[in-house]
C-alpha positions as CSV (number, residue, x, y, z in Angstrom):
1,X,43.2,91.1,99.6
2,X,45.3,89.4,97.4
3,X,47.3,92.8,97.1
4,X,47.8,93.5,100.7
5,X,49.1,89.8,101.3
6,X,51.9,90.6,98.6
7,X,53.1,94.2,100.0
8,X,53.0,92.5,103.5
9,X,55.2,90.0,102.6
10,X,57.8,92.1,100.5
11,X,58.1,94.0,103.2
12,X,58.8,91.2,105.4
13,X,61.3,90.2,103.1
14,X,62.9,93.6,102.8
15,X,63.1,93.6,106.9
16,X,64.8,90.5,107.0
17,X,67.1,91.5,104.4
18,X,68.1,95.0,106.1
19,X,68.7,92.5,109.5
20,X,71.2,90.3,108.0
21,X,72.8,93.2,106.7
22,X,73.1,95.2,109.8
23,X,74.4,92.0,111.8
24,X,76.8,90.9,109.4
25,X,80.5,92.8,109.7
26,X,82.1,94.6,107.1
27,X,85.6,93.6,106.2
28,X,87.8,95.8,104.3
29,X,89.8,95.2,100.6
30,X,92.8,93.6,101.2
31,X,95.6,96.0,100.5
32,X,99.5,94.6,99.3
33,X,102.6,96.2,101.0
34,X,104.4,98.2,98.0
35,X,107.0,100.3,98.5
36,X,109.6,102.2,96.4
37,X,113.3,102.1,96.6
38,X,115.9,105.1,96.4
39,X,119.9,105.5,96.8
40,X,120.6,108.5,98.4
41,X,122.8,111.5,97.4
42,X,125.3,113.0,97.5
43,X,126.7,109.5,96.5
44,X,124.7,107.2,94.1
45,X,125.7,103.5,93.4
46,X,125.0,101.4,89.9
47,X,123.0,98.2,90.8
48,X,125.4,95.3,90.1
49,X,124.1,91.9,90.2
50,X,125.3,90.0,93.5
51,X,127.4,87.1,93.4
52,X,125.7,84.1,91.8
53,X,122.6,85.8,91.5
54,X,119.9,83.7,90.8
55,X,116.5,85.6,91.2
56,X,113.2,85.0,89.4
57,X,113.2,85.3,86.1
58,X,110.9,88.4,86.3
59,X,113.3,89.9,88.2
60,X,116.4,91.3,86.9
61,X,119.3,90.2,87.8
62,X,121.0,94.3,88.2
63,X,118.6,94.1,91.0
64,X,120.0,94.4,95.0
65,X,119.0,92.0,97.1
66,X,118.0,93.5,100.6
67,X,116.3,92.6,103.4
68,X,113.6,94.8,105.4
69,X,112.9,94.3,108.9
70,X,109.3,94.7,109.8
71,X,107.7,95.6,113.4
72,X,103.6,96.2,114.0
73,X,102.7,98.6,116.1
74,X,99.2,100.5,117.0
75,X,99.6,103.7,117.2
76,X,97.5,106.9,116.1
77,X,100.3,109.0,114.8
78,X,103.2,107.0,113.4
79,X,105.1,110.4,113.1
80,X,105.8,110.9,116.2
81,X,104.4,107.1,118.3
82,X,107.1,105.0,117.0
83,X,108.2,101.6,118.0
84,X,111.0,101.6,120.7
85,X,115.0,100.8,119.8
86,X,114.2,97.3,121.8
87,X,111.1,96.7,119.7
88,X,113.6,95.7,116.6
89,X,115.2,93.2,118.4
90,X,111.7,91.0,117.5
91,X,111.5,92.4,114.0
92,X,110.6,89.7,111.4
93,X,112.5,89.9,108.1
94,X,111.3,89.6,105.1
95,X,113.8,88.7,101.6
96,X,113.1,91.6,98.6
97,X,115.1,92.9,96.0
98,X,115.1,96.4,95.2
99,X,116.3,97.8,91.6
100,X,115.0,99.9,89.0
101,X,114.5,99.7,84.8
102,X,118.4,98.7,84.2
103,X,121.7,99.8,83.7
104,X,123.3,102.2,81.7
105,X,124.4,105.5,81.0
106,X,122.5,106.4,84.3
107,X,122.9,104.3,86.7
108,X,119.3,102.6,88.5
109,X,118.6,105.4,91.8
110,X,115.3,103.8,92.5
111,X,112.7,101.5,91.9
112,X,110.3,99.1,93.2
113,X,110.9,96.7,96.2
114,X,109.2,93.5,95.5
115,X,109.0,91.0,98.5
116,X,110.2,87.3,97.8
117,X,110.1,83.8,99.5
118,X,113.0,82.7,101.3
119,X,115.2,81.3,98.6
120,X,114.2,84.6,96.0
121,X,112.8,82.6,93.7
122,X,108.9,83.7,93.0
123,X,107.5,86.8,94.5
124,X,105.4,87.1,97.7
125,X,102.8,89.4,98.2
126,X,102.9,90.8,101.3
127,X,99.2,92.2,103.3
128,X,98.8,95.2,105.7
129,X,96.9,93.9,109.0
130,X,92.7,94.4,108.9
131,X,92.8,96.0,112.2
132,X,94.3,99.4,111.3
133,X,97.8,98.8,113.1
134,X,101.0,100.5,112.0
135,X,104.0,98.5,109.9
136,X,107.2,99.9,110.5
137,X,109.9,99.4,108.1
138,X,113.5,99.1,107.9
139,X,115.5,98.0,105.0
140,X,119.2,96.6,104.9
141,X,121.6,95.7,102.1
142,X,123.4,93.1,102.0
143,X,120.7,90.7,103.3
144,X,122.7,87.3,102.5
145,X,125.8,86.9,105.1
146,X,124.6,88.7,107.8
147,X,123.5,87.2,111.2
148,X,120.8,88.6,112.9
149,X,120.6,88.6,116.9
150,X,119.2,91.0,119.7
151,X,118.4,93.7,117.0
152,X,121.7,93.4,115.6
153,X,123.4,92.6,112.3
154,X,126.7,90.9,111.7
155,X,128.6,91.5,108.9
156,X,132.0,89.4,107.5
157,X,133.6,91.9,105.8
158,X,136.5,91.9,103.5
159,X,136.6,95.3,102.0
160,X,134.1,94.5,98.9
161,X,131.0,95.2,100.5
162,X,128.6,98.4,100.3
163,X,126.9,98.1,103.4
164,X,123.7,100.1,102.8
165,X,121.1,101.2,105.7
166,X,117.4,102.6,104.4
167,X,115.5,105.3,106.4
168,X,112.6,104.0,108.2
169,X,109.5,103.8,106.4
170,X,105.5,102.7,107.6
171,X,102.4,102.6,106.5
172,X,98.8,100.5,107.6
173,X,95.8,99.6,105.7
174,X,94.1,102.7,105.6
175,X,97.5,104.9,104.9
176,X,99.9,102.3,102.5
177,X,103.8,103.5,102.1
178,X,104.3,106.1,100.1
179,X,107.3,108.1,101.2
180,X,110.7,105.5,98.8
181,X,112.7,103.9,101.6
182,X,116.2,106.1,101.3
183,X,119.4,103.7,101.3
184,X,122.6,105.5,102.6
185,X,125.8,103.6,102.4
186,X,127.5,103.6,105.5
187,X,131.5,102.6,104.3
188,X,133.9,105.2,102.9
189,X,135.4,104.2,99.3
190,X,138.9,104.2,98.1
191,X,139.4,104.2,94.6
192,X,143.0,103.8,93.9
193,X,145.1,105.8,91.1
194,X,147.7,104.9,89.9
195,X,150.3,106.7,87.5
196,X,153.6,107.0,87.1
197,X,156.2,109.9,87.0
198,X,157.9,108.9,83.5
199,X,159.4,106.1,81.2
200,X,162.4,105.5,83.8
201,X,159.9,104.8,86.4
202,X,157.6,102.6,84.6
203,X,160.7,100.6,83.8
204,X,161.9,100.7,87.3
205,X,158.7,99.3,88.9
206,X,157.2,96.5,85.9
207,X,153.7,95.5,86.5
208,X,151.5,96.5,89.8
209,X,150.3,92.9,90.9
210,X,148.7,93.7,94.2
211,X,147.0,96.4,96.2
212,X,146.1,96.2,99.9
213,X,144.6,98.4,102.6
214,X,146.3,96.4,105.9
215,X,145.0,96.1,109.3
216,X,141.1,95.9,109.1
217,X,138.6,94.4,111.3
218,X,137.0,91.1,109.4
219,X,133.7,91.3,110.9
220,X,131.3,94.6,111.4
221,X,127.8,95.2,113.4
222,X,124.7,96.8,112.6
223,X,122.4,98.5,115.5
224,X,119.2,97.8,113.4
225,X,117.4,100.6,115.3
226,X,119.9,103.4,115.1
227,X,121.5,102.5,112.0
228,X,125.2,102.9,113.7
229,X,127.5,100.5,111.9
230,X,131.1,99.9,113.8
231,X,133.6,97.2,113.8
232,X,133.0,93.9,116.0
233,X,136.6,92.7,116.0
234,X,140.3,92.0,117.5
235,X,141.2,90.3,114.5
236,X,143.0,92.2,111.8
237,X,142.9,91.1,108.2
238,X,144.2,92.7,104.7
239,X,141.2,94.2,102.1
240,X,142.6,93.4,98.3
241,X,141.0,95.9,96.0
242,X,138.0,94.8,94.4
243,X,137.7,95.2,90.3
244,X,141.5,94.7,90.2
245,X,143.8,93.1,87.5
246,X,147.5,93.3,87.4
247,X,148.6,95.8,84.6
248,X,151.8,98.4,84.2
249,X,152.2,101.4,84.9
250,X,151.9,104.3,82.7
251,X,151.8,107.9,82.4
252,X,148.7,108.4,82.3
253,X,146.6,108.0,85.8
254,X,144.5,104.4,85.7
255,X,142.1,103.8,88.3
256,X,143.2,100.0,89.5
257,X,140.4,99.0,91.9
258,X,138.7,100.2,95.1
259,X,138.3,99.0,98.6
260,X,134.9,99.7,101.2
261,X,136.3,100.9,104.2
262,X,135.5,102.4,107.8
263,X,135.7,106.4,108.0
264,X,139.3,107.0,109.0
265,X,141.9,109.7,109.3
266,X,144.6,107.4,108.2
267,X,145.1,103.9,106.0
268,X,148.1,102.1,105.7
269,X,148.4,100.6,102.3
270,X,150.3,97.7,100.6
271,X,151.6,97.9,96.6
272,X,152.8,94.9,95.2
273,X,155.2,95.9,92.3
274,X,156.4,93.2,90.1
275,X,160.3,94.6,90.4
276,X,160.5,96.4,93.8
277,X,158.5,94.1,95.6
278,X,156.6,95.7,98.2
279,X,156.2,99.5,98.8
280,X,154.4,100.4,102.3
281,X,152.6,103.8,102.7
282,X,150.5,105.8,104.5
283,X,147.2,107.3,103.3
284,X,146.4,110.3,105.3
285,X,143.5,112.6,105.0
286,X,145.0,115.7,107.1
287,X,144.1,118.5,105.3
288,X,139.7,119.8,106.1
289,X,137.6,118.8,105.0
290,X,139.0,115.5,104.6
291,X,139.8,114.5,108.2
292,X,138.4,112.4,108.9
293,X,137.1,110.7,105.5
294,X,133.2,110.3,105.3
295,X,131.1,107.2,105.2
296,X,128.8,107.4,101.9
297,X,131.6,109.2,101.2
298,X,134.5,108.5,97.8
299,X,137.7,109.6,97.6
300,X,140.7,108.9,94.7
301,X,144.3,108.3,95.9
302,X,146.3,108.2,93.5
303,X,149.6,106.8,93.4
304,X,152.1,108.5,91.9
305,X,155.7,106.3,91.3
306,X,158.5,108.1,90.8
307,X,162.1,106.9,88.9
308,X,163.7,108.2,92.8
309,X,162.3,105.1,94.8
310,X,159.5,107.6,95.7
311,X,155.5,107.5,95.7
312,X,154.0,110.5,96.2
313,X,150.1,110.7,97.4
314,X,147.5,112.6,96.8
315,X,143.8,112.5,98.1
316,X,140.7,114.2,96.7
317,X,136.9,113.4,97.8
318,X,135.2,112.2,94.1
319,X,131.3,113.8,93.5
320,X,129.7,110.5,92.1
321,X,129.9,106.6,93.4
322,X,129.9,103.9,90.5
323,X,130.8,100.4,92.2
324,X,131.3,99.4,88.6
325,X,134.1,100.5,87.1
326,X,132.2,101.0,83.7
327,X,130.6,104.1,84.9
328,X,133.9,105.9,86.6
């Protein structure tokens, strides 16, 4: 007897057991948001640290600071059941930085995209929804400056900024991103070169002190959902070239700073010569396949002073990007 009353009451015990399991719900792992980071080609940038950087200190400095715009959205194939264009409007954004193992002979392509809090200073992690729904991604850069309203992006511009636009990217619990979110830059780039003709003219023009690309809108806009950047004003302004310093001319071409631009058949540009003053001329991309110039695209014009009161231009579209002018 004593037997039987002990098998009966493991197996009481085992029902009960096999009850509680069956009633009580099975949550699943949490799993972070990670994601990888690319520059496109056929132009590539070097990751320079932004303006009074001041990041965590497990986070270099090289790295861009972006921001990525996140939508959730149930859907059963996110290939082809994608949030609508209006759906962006509501997106929330998140602060990351993006950047790869540092700079050097090769410039950083990709890397990891780490999330951070709102001031960049420790890292957050960020947590795919339980219930199986969909995050969509989008991923901007710069993030600092830009005003954000009715799915749009405004940018002040000046002509230093690479204004960079990621492919869309998503991913849910059960599927996490895998596919790098693709920046493409979405200015044009002119790197100016200058040179002179000879001796006599180097003598005739003294020290280059200023170079300006006139007439360009100050502020720009960025349809978050189609990725179409365009000018958003009637106010004209004058973009100085970045990574200038004033220096003579020689005989041998120097590249003497670059400007971010929108794509354009024709620039009017501004040389500020230390003995002739002011000379006025027109950049013109005429000849295919330079008409009209390219966003994500770099050309060179180089300036060309000759002892005859004369610059002569030439234009040609550059293979490779450096925004720092140690890698040109």
């Amino acid at each position: 007897m004593k037997t039987q009353l002990v098998t009966y009451r493991f197996f009481a015990i085992l029902a009960l057991l096999l009850l509680c399991g069956c009633n009580k719900e099975t949550s699943k792992p949490e799993v972070e948001v990670v994601m990888e980071g690319a520059i496109g080609l056929p132009t590539r940038a070097s990751i320079d640290p932004p303006a009074g950087h001041t990041g965590p200190t497990h986070i270099p400095p090289y790295q861009l600071s972006i921001g990525v715009a996140m939508v959730s959205h149930v859907t059963s194939n996110p290939l082809t059941i994608q949030p609508s264009n209006t759906a962006w409007n509501g997106a929330d954004w998140e602060r990351a930085y993006f950047g790869g193992p540092g700079l050097g002979a090769n410039p950083v392509t990709n890397g990891e995209i780490k999330f951070t809090n709102n001031t960049g200073t420790s890292v957050k992690r960020m947590l795919y929804n339980e219930d199986g729904s969909y995050f969509f991604f989008k991923a901007i850069h710069p993030y600092e400056g830009a005003t954000f309203q009715n799915g749009i992006l405004y940018y002040p511009i000046d002509g230093s900024q690479d204004i960079m636009m990621a492919n869309m990217g998503w991913g849910n619990v059960d599927n996490p991103v895998v596919t790098p979110l693709v920046f493409k830059h979405l200015l044009t780039k002119l790197n100016f070169v200058l040179v002179a003709e000879n001796n006599d003219a180097i003598g005739q023009y003294g020290t280059i002190d200023a170079i300006e690309v006139l007439d360009q809108p100050n502020q720009a806009k960025l349809q978050v959902a189609t990725g179409e950047l365009t000018p958003n004003s009637t106010n004209s302004t004058r973009y100085s070239a970045t990574n200038f310093s004033t220096g003579g001319l020689s005989t041998t071409p120097v590249q003497m700073g670059y400007v971010m631009v929108f794509p354009g058949v024709k620039y009017s540009v501004r040389v500020h010569t230390e003995l002739r003053l002011a000379f006025y001329v027109d950049v013109t991309f005429s000849s295919p396949p330079l008409t009209p110039t390219l966003p994500g695209r770099a050309y060179n014009v180089t300036l060309k002073f000759m002892s005859a009161d004369e610059i002569f231009i030439l234009t040609e579209e550059v293979d490779e990007w450096w925004l720092d002018s140690t890698f040109d």
